[in-house]
C-alpha positions as YAML, in Angstrom:
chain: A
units: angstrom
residues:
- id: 1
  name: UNK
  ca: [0.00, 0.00, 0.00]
- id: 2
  name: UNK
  ca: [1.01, 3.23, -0.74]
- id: 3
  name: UNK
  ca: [0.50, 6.66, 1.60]
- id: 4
  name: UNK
  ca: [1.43, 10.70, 0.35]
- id: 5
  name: UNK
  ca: [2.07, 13.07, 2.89]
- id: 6
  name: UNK
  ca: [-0.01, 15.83, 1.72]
- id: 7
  name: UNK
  ca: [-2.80, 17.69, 3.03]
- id: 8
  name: UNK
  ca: [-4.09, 18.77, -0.43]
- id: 9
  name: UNK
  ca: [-7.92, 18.98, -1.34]
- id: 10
  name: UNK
  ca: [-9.43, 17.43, -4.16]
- id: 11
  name: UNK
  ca: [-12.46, 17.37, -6.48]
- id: 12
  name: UNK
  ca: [-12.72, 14.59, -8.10]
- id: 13
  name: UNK
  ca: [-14.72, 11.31, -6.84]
- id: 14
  name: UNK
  ca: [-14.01, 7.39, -7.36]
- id: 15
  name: UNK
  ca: [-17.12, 5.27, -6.93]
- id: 16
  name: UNK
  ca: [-16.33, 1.85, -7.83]
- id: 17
  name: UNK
  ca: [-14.70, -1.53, -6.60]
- id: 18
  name: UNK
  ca: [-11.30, -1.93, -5.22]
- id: 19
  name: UNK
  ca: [-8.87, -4.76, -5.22]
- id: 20
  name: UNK
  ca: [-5.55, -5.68, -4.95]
- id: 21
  name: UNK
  ca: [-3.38, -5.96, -8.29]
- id: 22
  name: UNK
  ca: [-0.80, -8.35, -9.48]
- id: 23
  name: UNK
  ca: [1.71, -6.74, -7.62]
- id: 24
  name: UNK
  ca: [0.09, -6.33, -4.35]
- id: 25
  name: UNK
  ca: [-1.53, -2.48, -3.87]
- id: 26
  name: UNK
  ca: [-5.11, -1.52, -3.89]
- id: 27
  name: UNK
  ca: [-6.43, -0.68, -7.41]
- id: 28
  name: UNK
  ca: [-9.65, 0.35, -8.74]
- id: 29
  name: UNK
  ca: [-10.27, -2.31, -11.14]
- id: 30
  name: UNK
  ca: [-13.10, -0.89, -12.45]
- id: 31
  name: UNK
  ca: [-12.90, 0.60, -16.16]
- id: 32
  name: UNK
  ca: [-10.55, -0.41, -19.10]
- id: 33
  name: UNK
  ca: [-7.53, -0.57, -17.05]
- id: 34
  name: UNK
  ca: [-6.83, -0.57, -13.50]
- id: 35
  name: UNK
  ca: [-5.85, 2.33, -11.76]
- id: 36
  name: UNK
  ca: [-3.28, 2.47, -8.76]
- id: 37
  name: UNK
  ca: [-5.09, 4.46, -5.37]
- id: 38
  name: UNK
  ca: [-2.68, 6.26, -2.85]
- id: 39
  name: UNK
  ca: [-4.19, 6.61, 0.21]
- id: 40
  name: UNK
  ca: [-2.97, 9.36, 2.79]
- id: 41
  name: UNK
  ca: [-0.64, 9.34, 5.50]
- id: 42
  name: UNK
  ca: [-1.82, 7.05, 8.91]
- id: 43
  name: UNK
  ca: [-3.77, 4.31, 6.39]
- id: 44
  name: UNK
  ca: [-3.60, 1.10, 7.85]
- id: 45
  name: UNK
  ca: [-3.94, -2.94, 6.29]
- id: 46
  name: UNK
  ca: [-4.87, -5.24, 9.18]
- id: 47
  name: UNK
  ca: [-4.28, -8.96, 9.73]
- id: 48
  name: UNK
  ca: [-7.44, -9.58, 7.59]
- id: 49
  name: UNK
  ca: [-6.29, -7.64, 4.59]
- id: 50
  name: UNK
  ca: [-8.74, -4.82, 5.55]
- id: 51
  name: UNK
  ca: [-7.79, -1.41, 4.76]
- id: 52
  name: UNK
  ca: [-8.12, 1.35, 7.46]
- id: 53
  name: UNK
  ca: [-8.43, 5.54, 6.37]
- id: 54
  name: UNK
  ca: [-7.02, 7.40, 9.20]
- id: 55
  name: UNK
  ca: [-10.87, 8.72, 9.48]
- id: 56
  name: UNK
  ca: [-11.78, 5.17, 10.98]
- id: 57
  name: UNK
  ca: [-13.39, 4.32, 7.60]
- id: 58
  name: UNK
  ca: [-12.65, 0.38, 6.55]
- id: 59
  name: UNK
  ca: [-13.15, -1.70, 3.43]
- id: 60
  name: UNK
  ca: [-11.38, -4.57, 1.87]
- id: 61
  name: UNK
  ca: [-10.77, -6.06, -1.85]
- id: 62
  name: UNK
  ca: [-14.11, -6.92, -3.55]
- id: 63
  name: UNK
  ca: [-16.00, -3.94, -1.54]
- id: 64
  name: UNK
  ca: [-17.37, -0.60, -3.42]
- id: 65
  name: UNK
  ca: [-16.37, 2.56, -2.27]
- id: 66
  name: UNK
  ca: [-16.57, 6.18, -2.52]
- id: 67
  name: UNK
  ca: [-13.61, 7.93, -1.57]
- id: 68
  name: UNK
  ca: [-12.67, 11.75, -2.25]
- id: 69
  name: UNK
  ca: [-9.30, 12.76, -4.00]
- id: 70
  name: UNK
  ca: [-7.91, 13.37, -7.58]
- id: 71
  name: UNK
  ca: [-6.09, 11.80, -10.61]
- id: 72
  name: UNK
  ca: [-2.80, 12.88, -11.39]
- id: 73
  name: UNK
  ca: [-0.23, 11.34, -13.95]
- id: 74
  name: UNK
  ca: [2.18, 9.36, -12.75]
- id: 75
  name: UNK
  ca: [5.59, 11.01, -12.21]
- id: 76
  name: UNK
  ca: [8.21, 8.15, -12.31]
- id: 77
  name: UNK
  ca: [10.55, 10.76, -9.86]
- id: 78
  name: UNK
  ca: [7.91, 10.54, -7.16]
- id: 79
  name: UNK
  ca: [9.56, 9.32, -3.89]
- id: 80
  name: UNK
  ca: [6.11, 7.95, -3.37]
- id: 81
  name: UNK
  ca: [6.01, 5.98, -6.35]
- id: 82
  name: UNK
  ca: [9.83, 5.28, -6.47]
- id: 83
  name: UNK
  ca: [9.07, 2.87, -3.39]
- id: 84
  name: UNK
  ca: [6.57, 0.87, -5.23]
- id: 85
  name: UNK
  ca: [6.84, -2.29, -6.16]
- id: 86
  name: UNK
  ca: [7.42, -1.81, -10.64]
- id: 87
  name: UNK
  ca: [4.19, -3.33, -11.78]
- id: 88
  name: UNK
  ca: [1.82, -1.38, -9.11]
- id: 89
  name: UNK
  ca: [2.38, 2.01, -10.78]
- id: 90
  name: UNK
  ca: [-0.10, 2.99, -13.51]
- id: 91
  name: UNK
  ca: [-0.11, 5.65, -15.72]
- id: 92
  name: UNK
  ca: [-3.49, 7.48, -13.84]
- id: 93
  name: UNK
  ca: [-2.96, 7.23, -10.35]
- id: 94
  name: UNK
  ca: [-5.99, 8.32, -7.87]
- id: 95
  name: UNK
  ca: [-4.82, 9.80, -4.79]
- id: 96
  name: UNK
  ca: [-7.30, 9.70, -2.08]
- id: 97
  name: UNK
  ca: [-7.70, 12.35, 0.48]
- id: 98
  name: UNK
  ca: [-9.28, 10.49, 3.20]
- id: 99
  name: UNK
  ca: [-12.68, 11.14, 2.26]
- id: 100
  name: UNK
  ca: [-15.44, 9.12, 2.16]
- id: 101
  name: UNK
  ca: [-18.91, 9.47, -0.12]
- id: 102
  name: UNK
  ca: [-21.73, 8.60, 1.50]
...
């Protein structure tokens, strides 16, 4: 899993499903091609393979969601991204802000 530091607000919305990809971070895996999802700083995976938004939030692989953030390119010089593992990093990567559509 993958967390940004940044306090920034966004506009855009994904509603969809979530799961984890080939190489082992959360995707949205609905649409032509999946799409990697950063989540922010303090998200937590349990035993159980649930994920955790430092708002108390909690969902797992499989599960549809609406969370609030943006889309953004993917810059390979990220230090975010340069951590990844090679095949998690897509080429539109949503990066959540912690919030959560109702």
């Amino acid at each position: 899993m993958s967390t940004f530091d940044s306090d920034f607000r966004e506009e855009a919305l994904f509603q969809g499903t979530v799961g984890w990809g080939d190489a082992g971070c959360m995707m949205n895996i609905e649409g032509p091609e999946p799409e990697l999802i950063v989540f922010p700083k303090g998200t937590t995976i349990n035993d159980n393979d649930e994920v955790q938004l430092p708002n108390g939030f909690r969902f797992r692989a499989g599960d549809e969601v609406g969370l609030g953030g943006g889309v953004h390119s993917a810059d390979p010089a990220s230090e975010t991204l340069s951590a990844l593992p090679e095949g998690c990093v897509t080429d539109d990567i949503f990066y959540a802000s912690g919030e959560v559509a109702e």
